[in-house]
C-alpha positions in Angstrom: -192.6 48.8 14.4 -191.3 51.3 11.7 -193.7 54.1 11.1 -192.6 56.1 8.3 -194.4 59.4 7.1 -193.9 60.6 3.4 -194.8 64.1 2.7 -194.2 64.9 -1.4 -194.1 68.5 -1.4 -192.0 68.1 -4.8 -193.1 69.0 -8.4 -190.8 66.8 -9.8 -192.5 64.1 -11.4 -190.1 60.7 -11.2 -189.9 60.5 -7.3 -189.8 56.9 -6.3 -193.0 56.0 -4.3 -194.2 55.3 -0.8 -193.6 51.9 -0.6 -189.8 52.3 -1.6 -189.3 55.1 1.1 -190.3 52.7 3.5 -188.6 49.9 2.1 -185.5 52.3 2.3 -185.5 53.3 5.8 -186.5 50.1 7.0 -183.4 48.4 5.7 -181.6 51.3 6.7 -183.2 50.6 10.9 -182.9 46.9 10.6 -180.8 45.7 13.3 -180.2 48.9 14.4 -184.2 50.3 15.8 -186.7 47.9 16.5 -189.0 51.1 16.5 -189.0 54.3 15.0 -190.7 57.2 14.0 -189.7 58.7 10.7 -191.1 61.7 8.4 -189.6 62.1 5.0 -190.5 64.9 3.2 -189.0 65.6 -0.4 -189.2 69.4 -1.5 -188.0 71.3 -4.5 -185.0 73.6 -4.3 -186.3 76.2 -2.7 -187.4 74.8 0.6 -183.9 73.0 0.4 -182.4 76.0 0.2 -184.0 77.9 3.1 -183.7 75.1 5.3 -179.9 74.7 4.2 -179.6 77.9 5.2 -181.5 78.4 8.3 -180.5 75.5 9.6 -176.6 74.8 8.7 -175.8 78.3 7.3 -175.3 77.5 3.8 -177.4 79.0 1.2 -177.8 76.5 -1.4 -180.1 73.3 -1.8 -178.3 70.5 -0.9 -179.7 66.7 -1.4 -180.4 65.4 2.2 -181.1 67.1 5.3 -181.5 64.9 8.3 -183.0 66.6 11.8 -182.9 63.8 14.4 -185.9 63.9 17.0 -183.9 65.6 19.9 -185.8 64.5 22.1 -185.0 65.0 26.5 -183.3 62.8 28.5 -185.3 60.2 30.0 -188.0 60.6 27.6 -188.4 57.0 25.6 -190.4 57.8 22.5 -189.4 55.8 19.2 -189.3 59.2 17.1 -186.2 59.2 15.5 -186.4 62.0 13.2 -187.4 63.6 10.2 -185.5 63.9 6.4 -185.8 66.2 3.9 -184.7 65.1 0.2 -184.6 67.5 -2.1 -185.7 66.2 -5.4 -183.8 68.5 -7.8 -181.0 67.8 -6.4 -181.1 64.3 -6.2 -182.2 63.6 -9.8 -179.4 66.3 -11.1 -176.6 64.2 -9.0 -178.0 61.3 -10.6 -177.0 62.8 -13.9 -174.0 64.1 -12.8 -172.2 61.0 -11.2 -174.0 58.3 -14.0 -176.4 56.9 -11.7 -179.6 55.4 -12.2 -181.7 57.7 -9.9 -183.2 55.0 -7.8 -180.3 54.1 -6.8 -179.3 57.8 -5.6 -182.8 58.3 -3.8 -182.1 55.2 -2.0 -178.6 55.7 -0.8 -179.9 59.4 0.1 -182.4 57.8 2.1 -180.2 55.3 3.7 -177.5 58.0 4.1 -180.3 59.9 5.7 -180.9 57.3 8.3 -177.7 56.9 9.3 -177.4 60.1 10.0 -180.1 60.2 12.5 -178.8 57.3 14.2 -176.0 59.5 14.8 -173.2 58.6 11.9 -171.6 61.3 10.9 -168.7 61.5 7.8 -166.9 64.6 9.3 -163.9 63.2 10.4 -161.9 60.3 7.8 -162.5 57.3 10.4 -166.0 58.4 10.7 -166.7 58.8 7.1 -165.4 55.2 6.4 -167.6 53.6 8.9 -171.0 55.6 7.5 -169.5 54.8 4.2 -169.3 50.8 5.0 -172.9 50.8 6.6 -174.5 52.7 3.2 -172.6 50.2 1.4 -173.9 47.1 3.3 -178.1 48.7 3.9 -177.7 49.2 -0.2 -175.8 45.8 -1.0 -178.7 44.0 1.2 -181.3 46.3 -1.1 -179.9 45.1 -4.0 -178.2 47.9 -4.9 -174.3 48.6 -5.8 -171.6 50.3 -4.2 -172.8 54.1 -4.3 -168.6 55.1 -4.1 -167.7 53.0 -6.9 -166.9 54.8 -10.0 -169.9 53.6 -12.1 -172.9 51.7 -11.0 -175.3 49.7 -12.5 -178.6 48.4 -10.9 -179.5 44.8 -11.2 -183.4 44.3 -11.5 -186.1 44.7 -8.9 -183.0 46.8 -7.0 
């Protein structure tokens, strides 16, 4: 079982709703967790910010923050983590890159996810395997491509 917590601690008014956060990181566990424990929390910029900063040393709000559970050796608990979305952000990337904003709060989400399962895009060969993953959770979604140049969203994606 997925168990996925959403905590809106945002202001921003066109945040997509529960049931797509959980639609979201369920696609983004399937075949991957058969259980999980997942708390999303979507803030404004400044709680991005400060955690940005306390946490990776870089003053600014960025759009996803994922802190995986960490949790001891030998201890089997299905918490996987927690993200932080900051909604600012997200919507103003949107904007930026031509996107419709679901499909940026769902490839934030997904990006999210992988993240906690322990992707990372640091290195090139690491980046293109995350990359190929967000492209096949979001494909299965419904969604396009989030890397192609422009993107359009077919309906009920």
């Amino acid at each position: 079982m997925i168990d996925t917590d959403i905590q809106l601690a945002s202001a921003v008014a066109e945040v997509p709703d529960d049931d797509d956060f959980r639609r979201w990181v369920e696609a983004a566990l399937a075949g991957r967790r058969l259980e999980a424990e997942v708390s999303v929390r979507i803030v404004d910029e400044p709680e991005g910010r400060e955690l940005n900063a306390t946490y990776r040393g870089r003053d600014y709000a960025t759009n996803v923050l994922s802190f995986p559970a960490g949790l001891p050796e030998g201890v089997d608990l299905p918490m996987l983590g927690d993200l932080v979305i900051c909604a600012p952000v997200v919507e103003r990337e949107a904007a930026e890159q031509g996107k419709p904003a679901r499909a940026h709060w769902a490839h934030m989400v997904v990006h999210g996810i992988l993240h906690l399962l322990g992707h990372d895009h640091i290195e090139d060969d690491e980046a293109e395997l995350m990359e190929a993953e967000e492209r096949t959770v979001l494909a299965a979604l419904g969604f396009p491509d989030p890397y192609a140049e422009s993107v359009e969203v077919p309906e009920g994606g």
